[in-house]
KEFI-605168 format. One line per 3 residues: number of its first residue (from 1); their letters; for each residue x, y, z of C-alpha. Coordinates in steps of 0.1 Angstrom, whole numbers, plus 5000, padded with zeros to 4 digits. Last residue first. Example, Ala and Ser with C-alpha at 12.3 -4.5 7.8 and 13.67 -1.06 7.14 Angstrom:
# KEFI-605168
2) sa) 5137/4989/5071 | 5123/4955/5078
//
This chain:
# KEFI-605168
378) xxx) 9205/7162/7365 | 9230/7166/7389 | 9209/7136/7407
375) xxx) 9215/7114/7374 | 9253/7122/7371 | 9258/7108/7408
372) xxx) 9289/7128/7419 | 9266/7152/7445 | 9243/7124/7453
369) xxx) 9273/7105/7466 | 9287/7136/7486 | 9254/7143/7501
366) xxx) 9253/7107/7513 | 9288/7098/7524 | 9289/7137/7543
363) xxx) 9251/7125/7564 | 9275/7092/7576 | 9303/7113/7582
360) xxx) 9284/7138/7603 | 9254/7114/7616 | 9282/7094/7633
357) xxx) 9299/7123/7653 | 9266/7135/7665 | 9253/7097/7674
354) xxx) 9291/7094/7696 | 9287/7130/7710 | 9251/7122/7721
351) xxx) 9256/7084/7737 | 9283/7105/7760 | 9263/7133/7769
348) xxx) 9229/7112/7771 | 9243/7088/7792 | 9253/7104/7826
345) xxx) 9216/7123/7823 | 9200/7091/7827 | 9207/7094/7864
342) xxx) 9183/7072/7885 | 9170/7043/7860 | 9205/7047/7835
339) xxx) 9224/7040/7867 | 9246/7009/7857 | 9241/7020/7822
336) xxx) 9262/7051/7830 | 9298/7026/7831 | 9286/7009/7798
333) xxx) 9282/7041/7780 | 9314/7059/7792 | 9333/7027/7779
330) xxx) 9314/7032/7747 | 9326/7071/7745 | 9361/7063/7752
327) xxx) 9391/7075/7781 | 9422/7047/7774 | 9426/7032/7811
324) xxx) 9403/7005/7807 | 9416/6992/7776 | 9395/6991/7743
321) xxx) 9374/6967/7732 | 9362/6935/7752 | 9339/6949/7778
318) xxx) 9307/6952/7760 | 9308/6989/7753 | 9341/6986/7745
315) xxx) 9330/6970/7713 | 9300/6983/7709 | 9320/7015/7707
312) xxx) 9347/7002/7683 | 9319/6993/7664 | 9300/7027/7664
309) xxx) 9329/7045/7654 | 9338/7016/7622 | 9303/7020/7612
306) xxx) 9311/7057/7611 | 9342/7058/7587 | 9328/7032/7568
303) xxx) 9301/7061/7556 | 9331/7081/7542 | 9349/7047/7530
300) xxx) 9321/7047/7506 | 9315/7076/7494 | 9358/7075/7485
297) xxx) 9353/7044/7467 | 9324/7055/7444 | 9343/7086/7436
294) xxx) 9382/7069/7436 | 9375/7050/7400 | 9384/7078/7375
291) xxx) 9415/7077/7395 | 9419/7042/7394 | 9412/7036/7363
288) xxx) 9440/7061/7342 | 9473/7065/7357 | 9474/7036/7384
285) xxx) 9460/7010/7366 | 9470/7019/7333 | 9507/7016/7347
282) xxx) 9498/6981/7359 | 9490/6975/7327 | 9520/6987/7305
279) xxx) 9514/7013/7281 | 9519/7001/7245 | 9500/7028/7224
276) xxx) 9472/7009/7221 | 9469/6999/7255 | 9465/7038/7265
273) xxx) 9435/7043/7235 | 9418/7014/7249 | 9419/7033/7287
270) xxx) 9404/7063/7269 | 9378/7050/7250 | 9363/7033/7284
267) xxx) 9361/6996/7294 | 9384/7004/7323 | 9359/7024/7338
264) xxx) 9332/6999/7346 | 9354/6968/7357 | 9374/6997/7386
261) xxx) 9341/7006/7395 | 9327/6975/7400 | 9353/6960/7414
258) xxx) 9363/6993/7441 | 9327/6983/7452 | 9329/6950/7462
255) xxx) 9370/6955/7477 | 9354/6985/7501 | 9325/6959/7512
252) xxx) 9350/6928/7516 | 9368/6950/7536 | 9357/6953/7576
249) xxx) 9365/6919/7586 | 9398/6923/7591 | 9399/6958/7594
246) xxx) 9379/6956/7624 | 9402/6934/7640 | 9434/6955/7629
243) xxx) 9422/6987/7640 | 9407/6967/7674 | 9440/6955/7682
240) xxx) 9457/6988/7669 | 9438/7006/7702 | 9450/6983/7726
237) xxx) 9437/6952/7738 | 9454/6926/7762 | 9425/6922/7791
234) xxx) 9405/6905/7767 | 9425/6896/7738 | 9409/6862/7727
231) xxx) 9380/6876/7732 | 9382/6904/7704 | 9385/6878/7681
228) xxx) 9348/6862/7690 | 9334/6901/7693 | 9351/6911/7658
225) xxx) 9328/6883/7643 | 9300/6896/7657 | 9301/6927/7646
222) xxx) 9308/6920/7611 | 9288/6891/7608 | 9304/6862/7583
219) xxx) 9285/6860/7551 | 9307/6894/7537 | 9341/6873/7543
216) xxx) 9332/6844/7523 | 9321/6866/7495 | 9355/6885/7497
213) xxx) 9375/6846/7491 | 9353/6839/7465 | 9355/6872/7446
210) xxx) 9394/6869/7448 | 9400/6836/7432 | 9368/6845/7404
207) xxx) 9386/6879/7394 | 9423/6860/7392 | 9407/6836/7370
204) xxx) 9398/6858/7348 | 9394/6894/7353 | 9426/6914/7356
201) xxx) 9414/6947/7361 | 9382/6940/7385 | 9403/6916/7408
198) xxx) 9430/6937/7411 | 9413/6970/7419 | 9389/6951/7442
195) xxx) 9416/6936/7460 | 9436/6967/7463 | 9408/6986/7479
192) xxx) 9398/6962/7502 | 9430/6966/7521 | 9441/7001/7512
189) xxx) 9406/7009/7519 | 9401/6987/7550 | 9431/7000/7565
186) xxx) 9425/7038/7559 | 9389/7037/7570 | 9402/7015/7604
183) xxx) 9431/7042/7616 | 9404/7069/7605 | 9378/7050/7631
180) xxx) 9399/7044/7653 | 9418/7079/7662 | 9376/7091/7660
177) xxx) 9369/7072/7688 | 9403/7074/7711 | 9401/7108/7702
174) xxx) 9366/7119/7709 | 9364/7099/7747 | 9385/7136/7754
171) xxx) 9357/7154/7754 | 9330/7133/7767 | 9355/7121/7794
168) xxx) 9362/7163/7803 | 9324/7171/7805 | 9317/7140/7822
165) xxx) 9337/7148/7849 | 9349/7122/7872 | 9335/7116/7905
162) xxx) 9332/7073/7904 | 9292/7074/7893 | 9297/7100/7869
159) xxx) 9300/7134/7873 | 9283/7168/7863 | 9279/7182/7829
156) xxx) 9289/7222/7835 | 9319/7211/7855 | 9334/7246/7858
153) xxx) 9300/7265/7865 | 9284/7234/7883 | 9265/7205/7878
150) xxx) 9254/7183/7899 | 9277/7152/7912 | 9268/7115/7905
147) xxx) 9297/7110/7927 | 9316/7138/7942 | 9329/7126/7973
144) xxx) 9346/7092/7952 | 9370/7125/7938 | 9381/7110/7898
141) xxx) 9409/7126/7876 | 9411/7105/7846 | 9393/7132/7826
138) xxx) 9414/7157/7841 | 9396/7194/7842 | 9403/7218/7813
135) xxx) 9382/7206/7785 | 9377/7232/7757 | 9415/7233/7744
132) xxx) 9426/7207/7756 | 9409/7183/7735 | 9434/7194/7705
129) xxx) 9434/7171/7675 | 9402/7145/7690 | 9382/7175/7702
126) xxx) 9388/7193/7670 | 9380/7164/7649 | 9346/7159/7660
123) xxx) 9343/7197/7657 | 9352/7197/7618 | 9328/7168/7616
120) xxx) 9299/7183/7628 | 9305/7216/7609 | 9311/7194/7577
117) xxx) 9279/7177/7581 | 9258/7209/7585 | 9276/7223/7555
114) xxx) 9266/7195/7533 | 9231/7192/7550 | 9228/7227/7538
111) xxx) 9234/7223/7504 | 9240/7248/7480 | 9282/7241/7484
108) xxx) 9276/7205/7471 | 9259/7210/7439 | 9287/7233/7427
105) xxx) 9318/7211/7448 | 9301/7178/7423 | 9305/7199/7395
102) xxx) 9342/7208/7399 | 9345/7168/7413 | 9336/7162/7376
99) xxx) 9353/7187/7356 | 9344/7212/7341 | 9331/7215/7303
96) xxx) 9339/7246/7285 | 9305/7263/7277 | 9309/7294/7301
93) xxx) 9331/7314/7277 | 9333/7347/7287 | 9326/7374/7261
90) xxx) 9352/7397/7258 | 9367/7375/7230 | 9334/7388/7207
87) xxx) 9339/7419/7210 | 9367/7412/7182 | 9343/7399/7157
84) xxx) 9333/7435/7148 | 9308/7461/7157 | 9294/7484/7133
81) xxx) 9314/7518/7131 | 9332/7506/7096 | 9299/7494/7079
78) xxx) 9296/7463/7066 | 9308/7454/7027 | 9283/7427/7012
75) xxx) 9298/7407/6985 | 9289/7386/6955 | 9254/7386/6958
72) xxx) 9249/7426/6953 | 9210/7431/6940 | 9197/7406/6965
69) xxx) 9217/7405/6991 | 9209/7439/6992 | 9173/7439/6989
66) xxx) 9179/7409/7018 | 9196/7432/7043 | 9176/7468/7035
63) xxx) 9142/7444/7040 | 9152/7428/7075 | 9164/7466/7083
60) xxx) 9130/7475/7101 | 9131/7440/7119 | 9163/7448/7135
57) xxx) 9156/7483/7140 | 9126/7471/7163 | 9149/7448/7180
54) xxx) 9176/7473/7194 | 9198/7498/7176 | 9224/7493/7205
51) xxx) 9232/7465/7193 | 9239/7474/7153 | 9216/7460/7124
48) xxx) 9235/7449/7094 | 9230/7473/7062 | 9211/7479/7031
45) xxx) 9208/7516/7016 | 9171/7522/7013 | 9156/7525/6978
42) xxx) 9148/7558/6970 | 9113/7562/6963 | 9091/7566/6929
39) xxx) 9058/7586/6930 | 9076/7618/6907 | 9091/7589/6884
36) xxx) 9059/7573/6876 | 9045/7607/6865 | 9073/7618/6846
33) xxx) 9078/7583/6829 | 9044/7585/6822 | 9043/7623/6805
30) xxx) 9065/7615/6776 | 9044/7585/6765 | 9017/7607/6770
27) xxx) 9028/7632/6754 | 9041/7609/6722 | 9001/7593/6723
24) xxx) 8991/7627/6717 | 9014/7636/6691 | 9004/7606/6673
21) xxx) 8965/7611/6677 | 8975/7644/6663 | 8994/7631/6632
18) xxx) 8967/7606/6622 | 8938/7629/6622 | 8958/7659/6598
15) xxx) 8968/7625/6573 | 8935/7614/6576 | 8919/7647/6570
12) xxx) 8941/7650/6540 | 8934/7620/6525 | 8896/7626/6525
9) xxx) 8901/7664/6505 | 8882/7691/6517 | 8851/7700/6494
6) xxx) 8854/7735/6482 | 8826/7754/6469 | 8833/7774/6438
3) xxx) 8817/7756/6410 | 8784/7761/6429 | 8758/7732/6426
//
């Protein structure tokens, strides 16, 4: 073998091998951050979505929000043109709570029955204020030649059996009618109002006394009971004599409700928190439950208002009610039933008023009761 051939040393080729697998793995060490840093993206700068950014921006800026809650956790600094918490006083505040008869006036005014009843009443107390103004004839003046009369241009209903105008008597009849009825309402509430207020307050003894004494005035018959009284001033009677008469037997059912109401409110937090700090009773009374009390009460003395109409016209009606001379829709009735065969027409304008003047108050009671009743506002 050749002494001149020259076999490359095994530690050498190591150490040559080793140093370029290190130099490679250097590049690539330095060539990965490269890489990874060319494909790497800002990350967005986080902020609140604005209004008028709408709801896709919203969604887009979830991300931003919670990589920035994220990374900064103490605080997050808004931008100065987003919009603050002083847009917010501009915003009107429909959630303070109104009160009740607010509510009531609400469910009231998108009624028509409401309206329809407050027309009929507004005219019912028209021709009792200021008759004079539609009717012009007399009522009281009668002509015996013009009995059961036709109509005509300036007596557009006709006459009655004695030559008066009807149109005139069915005009003016509202105020002796209606002038009762109120007189009555008022009465009976003061009345029957009181009692119930006492009785309900007071409890005890004083409850039981007066319960009695209004339970033996609702078994006797309204009507019937104001026709024995009424007898005793046949020929006497004016219009207070039947106010009072009515209103005698008229208030048990004001007093019954006015209880109940009275019994249910003063039970509440705020009459407690009154007794607590030494107000005196009667004070509470007056201050706190009767108020809160008058819804219930008032409904009621609404639909009174035309029992009482009819009565009075029964009343008269039959003889025993008002005078002769006073000008009233049951007196018109009894004098047309002589000829309700031949000329039912004399009836109709009289029995009409008096059934249109009822239906108002009695259709107000009922709208107005459904209007405070929490479970119909529901």
């Amino acid at each position: 073998m050749p002494d001149n051939l020259d076999i490359p040393d095994s530690s050498e080729n190591s150490d040559s091998s080793d140093n370029a697998e290190s130099t490679e793995s250097t590049e690539g060490q330095d060539q990965k951050p490269l890489e990874a840093q060319t494909h790497e993206q800002p990350e967005p700068e986080a902020r609140w979505p604005r209004p008028s950014d709408g709801p896709r921006a919203s969604s887009a800026t979830g991300a931003a929000s919670a990589t920035a809650v994220r990374i900064g956790q103490e605080h997050f600094v808004a931008d100065t043109d987003e919009q603050g918490l002083g847009a917010v006083d501009a915003v009107a505040d429909d959630s303070a709570p109104s009160s009740m008869w607010g509510e009531a006036w609400k469910q009231l005014r998108r009624r028509p029955i409401f309206w329809v009843s407050a027309l009929l009443i507004a005219v019912a107390v028209l021709l009792a204020v200021a008759p004079g103004l539609i009717a012009r004839a007399t009522p009281t003046y009668c002509q015996l030649n013009k009995s059961y009369g036709t109509p005509t241009v300036q007596h557009p209903f006709g006459f009655d059996r004695q030559g008066c105008d009807i149109f005139a008597r069915t005009i003016y009849g509202a105020r002796a009618s209606v002038t009762v009825g109120v007189l009555t309402t008022l009465l009976v509430t003061l009345l029957g109002g009181l009692i119930g207020a006492l009785a309900g307050f007071f409890g005890g003894f004083f409850d039981a006394l007066l319960s009695r004494i209004t339970d033996v005035f609702f078994a006797v018959p309204f009507v019937l009971a104001a026709i024995v009284v009424m007898q005793m001033f046949k020929g006497r009677s004016s219009i207070l004599t039947v106010v009072a008469v009515l209103a005698l037997f008229g208030w048990p059912q004001i007093a019954r409700i006015t209880r109940g109401a009275v019994m249910s409110v003063k039970n509440e937090d705020f009459v407690t928190a009154s007794v607590s700090l030494g107000s005196g009773r009667l004070a509470i009374l007056l201050r706190h439950v009767l108020p809160n009390a008058a819804a219930p009460i008032i409904v009621t003395a609404t639909v009174e208002l035309g029992i009482f109409i009819v009565a009075e016209a029964t009343l008269s009606f039959l003889g025993i009610g008002l005078p002769a001379s006073v000008v009233s829709w049951g007196a018109d009735i009894s004098t047309a039933n002589v000829a309700l065969r031949d000329h039912i027409s004399v009836l109709l304008y009289p029995a009409g008023a008096l059934a249109l003047t009822v239906l108002g108050f009695v259709m107000m009671g009922d709208v107005v009761r459904d209007a405070l009743d929490p479970k119909a506002r529901k």
